[in-house]
C-alpha positions in Angstrom: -140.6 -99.6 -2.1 -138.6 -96.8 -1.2 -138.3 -93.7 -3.6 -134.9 -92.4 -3.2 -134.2 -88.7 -3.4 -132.0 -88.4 -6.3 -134.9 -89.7 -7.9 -137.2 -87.2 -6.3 -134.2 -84.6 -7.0 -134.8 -85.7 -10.8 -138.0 -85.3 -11.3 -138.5 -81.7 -10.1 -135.3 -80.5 -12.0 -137.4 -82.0 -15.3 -140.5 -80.4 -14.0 -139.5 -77.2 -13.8 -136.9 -77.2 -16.7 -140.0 -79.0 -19.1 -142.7 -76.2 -17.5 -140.2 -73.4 -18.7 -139.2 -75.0 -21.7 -143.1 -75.5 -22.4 -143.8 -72.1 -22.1 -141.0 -70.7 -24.4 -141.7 -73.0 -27.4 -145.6 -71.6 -26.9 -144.1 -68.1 -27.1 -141.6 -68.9 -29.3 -143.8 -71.1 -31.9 -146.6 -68.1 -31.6 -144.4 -66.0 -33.3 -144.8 -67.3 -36.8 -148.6 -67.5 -36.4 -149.7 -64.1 -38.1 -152.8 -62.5 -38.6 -153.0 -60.2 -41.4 -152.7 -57.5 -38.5 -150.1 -59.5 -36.8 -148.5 -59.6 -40.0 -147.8 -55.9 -40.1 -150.7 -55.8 -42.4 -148.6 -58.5 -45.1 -150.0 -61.2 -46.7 -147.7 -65.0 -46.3 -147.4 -64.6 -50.4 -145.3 -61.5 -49.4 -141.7 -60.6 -50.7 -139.4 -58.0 -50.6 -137.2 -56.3 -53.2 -133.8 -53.4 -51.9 -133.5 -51.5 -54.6 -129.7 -50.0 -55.1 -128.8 -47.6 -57.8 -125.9 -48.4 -60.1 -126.0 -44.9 -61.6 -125.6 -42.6 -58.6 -124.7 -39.5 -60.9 -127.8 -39.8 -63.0 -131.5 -39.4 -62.1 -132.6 -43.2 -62.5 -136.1 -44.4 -61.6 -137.5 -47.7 -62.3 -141.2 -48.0 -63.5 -143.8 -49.1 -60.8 -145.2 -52.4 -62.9 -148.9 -51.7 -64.6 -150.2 -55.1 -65.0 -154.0 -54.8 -64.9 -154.9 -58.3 -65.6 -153.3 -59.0 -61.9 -154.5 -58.2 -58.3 -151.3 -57.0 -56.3 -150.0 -54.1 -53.9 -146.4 -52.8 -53.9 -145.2 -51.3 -50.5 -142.5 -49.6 -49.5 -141.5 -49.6 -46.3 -140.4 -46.9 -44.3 -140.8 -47.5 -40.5 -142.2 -49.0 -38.2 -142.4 -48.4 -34.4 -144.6 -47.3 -31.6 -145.9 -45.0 -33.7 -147.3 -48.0 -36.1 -146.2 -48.6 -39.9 -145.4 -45.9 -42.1 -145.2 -47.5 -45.9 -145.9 -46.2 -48.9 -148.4 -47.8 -51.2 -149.8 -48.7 -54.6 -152.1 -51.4 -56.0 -153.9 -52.4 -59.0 -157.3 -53.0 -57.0 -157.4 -53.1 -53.1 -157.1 -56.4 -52.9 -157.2 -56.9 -49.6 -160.2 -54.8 -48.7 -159.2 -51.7 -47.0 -161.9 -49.6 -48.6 -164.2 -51.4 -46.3 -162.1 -50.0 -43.4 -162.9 -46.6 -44.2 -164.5 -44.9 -41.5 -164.4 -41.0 -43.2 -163.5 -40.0 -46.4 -161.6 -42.7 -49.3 -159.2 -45.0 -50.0 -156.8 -44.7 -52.9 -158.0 -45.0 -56.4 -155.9 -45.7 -59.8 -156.3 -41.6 -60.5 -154.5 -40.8 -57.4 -151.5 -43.6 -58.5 -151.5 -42.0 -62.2 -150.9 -38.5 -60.9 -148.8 -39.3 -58.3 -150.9 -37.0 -55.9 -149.3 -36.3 -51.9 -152.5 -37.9 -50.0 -152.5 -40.2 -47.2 -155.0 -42.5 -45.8 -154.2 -43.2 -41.7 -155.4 -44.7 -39.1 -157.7 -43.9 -36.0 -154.7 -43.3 -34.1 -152.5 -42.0 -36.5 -154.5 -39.3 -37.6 -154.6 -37.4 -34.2 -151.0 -36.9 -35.5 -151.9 -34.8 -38.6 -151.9 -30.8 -39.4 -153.8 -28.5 -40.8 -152.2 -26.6 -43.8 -153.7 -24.6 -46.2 -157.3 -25.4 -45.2 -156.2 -28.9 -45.5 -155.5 -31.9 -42.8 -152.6 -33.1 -43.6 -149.7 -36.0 -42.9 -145.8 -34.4 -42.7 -143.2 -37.0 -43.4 -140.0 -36.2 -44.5 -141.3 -32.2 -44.4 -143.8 -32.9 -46.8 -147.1 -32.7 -46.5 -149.5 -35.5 -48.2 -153.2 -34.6 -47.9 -155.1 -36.9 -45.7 -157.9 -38.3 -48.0 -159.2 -40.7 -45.9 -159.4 -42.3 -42.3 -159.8 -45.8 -41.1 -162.4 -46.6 -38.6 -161.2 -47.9 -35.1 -160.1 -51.5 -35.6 -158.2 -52.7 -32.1 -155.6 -54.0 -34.3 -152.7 -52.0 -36.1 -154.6 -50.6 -38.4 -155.2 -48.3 -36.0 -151.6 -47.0 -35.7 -151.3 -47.3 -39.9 -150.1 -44.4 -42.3 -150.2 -45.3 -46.1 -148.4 -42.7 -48.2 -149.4 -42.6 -52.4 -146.0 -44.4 -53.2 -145.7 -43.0 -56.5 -145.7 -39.4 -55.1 -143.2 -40.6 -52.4 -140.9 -41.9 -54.8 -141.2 -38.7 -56.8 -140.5 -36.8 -53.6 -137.5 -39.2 -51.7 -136.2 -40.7 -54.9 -136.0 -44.9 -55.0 -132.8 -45.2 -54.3 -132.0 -47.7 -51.3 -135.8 -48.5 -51.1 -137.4 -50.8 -49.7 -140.2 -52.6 -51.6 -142.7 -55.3 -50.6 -145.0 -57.0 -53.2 -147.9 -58.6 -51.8 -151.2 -60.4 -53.2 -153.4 -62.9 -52.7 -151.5 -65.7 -54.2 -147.7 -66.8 -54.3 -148.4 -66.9 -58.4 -149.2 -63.4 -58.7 -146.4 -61.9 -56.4 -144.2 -63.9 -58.6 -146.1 -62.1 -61.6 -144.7 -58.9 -60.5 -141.7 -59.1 -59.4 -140.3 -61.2 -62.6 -141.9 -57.9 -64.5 -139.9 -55.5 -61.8 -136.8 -57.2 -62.8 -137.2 -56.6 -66.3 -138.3 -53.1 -65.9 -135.3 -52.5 -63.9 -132.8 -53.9 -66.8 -129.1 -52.4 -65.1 -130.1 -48.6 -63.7 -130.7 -50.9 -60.3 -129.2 -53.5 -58.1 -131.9 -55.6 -57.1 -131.8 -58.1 -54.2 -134.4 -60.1 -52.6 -135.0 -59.6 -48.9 -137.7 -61.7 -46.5 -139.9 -60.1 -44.7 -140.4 -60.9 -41.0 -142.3 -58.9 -38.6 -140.8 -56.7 -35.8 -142.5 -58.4 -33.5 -141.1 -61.8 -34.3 -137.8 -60.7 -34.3 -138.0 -59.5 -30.9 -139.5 -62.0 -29.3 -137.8 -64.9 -31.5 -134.3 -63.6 -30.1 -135.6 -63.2 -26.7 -137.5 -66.7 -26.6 -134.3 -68.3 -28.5 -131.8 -67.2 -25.5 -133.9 -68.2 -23.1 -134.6 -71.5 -24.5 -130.8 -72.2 -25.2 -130.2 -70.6 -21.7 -132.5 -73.3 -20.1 -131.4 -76.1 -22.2 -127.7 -75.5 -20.8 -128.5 -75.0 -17.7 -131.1 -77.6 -17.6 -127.8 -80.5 -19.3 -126.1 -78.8 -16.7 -128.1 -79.5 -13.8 -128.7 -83.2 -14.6 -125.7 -84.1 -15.6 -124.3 -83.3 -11.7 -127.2 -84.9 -10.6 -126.6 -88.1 -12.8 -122.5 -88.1 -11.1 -123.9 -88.0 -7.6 -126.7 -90.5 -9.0 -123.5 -93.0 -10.5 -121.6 -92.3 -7.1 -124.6 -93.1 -4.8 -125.2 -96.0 -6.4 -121.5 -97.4 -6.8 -122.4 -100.3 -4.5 -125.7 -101.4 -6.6 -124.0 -101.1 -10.0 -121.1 -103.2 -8.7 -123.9 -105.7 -6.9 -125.6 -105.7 -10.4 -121.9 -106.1 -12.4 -120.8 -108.7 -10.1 -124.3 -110.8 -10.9 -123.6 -110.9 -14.5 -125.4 -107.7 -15.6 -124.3 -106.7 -18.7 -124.0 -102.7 -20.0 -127.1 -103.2 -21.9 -129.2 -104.4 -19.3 -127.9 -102.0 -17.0 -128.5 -99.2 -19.7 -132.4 -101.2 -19.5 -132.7 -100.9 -16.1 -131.6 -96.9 -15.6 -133.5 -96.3 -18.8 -136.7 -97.7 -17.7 -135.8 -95.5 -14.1 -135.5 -92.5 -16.1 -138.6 -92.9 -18.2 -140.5 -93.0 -15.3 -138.9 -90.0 -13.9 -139.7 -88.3 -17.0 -143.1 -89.5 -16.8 -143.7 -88.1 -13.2 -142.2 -84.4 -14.3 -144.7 -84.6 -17.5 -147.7 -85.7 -15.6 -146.5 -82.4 -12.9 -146.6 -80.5 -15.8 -149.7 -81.1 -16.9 -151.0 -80.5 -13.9 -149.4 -77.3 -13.3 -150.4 -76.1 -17.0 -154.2 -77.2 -15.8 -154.0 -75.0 -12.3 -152.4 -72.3 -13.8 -154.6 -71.8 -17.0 -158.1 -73.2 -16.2 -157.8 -72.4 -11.8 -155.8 -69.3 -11.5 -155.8 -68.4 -14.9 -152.8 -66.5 -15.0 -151.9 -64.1 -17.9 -148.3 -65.2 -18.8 -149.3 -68.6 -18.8 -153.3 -68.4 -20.7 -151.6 -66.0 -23.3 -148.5 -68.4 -24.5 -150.0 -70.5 -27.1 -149.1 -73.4 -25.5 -151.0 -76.1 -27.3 -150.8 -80.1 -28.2 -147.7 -79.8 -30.4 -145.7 -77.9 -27.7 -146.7 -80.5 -25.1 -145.0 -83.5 -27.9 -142.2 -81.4 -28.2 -141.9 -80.9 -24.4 -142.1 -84.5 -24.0 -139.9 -85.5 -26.8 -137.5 -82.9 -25.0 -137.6 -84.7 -20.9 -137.4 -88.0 -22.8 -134.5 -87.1 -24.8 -132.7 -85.8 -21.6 -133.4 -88.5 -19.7 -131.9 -91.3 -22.8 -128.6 -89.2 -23.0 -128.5 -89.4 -18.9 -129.3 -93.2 -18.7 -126.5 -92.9 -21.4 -124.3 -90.9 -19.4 -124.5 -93.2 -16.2 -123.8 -96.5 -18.2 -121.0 -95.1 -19.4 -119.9 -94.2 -15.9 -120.7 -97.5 -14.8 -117.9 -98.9 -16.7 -115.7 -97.1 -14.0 -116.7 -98.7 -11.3 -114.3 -101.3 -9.8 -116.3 -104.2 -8.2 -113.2 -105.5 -6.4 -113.1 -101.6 -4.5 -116.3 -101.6 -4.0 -117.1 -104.5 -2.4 -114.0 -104.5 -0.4 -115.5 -102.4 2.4 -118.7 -105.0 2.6 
């Protein structure tokens, strides 16, 4: 049997459109897979607090929350850039084990909280970026200068680019108002702990509002991968649905052949549906084979490095298959147009 080549048109329009489309929602579904590095060093039990004064004229501070029966860090977060995070810190215990990160010197300790001392601890990287003052090394931010008490060791991850600051002595040195504070802990439970203690601490000196934390990173590449996708999803309706008119137009003739016989909408919606579905089949089995070349033959970076996995494939597939239904749609619709009587007039 003859394979026409609107057909053939069809299935590499869904072959490329599905192989970017597979890509992105790899990218794009990536994004909210965090490591505790990936995570800009944040646990998923993670949420943030803006703090807002209500009484600008008067020196107002609200109470960093002692619970000692509970596990928990507070963080406020300053920047975060090329340079890495900046944040400053304080915990109950280190819960999440950066003592054993220490490649020279210490890590924080309850006595440096309680006397709201100017030391740092910083990363490989980040420490090449301190000063000497007084005899001591030192981190500057904000023309301060917190001793640097302790260095992590080389970790390849961002700990590497990290600078925690002794967050009671920063807020004693940049005041709290407009901060940003993020509690973190092991559990969901314990976050909750504290933050129901911060809002009673806090009574009416502050405004405080609850703000979700998401990582730079996914942010960037969530809007970028989002316009794409929406981008390709246009253009990809776009594409098919002039394919699908010169499809209806090409095969004016057949319809009214198959009209004229007693076909009725729904088996002519049967017919160009099972059409479709095969179409969409051949793109999908072209995209698997192009995913196979180019990450187990070639092994190129852009495509190894997505993420794409099983769920991206469904979704893919769910996507070509949804296309196709709307166009088998779209042409039995169209078909409705078509007058047998002017069709068949020329035969």
């Amino acid at each position: 049997m003859r394979i026409k080549r609107i057909y053939i048109l069809y299935v590499f329009q869904l072959f490329f459109i599905g192989l970017f489309m597979l890509v992105l929602l790899g990218y794009w579904l990536e994004t909210t897979k965090k490591t505790f590095f990936e995570n800009e060093m944040f646990s998923p039990a993670v949420r943030g607090l803006q703090m807002s004064n209500n009484k600008l004229n008067e020196d107002v501070d609200f109470q960093i929350p002692v619970l000692p029966d509970l596990k928990y860090t507070i963080n406020r977060y300053l920047a975060y850039g090329d340079s890495g995070i900046i944040r400053g810190v304080y915990g109950t215990d280190d819960v999440f084990g950066f003592s054993k990160l220490i490649g020279e010197g210490r890590y924080f300790t309850a006595d440096d909280y309680n006397s709201a001392s100017p030391v740092a601890v910083l990363g490989s990287n980040a420490a090449k970026n301190a000063e000497i003052q007084d005899g001591k090394r030192c981190y500057i931010y904000n023309n301060i200068a917190y001793e640097v008490i302790g260095v992590f060791a080389a970790q390849g991850n961002l700990a590497d680019n990290a600078v925690f600051l002794n967050l009671t002595a920063l807020d004693r040195d940049i005041g709290q108002l407009g901060g940003v504070y993020f509690v973190d802990a092991a559990d969901k439970s314990t976050v909750s702990s504290v933050i129901n203690q911060i809002y009673l601490d806090v009574g009416n000196a502050f405004t405080v509002s609850e703000i979700a934390f998401e990582p730079t990173s996914s942010r960037v590449l969530g809007r970028m991968c989002m316009t794409l996708f929406l981008f390709s999803a246009i253009s990809a309706l776009l594409c098919l649905i002039i394919t699908s008119m010169f499809l209806v137009s090409g095969q004016r003739y057949s319809i009214a052949v198959k009209k004229l016989c007693g076909m009725t909408k729904h088996e002519l919606f049967r017919h160009y549906g099972g059409i479709m579905l095969l179409i969409a089949a051949a793109a999908f089995l072209l995209i698997l084979g192009a995913m196979f070349l180019m990450t187990h033959v070639v092994k190129n970076g852009i495509f190894v490095t997505s993420g794409v996995g099983s769920v991206h494939y469904l979704l893919t597939a769910g996507i070509l298959i949804g296309i196709c239904l709307c166009n088998t749609h779209y042409i039995t619709k169209l078909s409705d147009a078509v007058d047998i009587s002017g069709v068949l007039k020329g035969v």
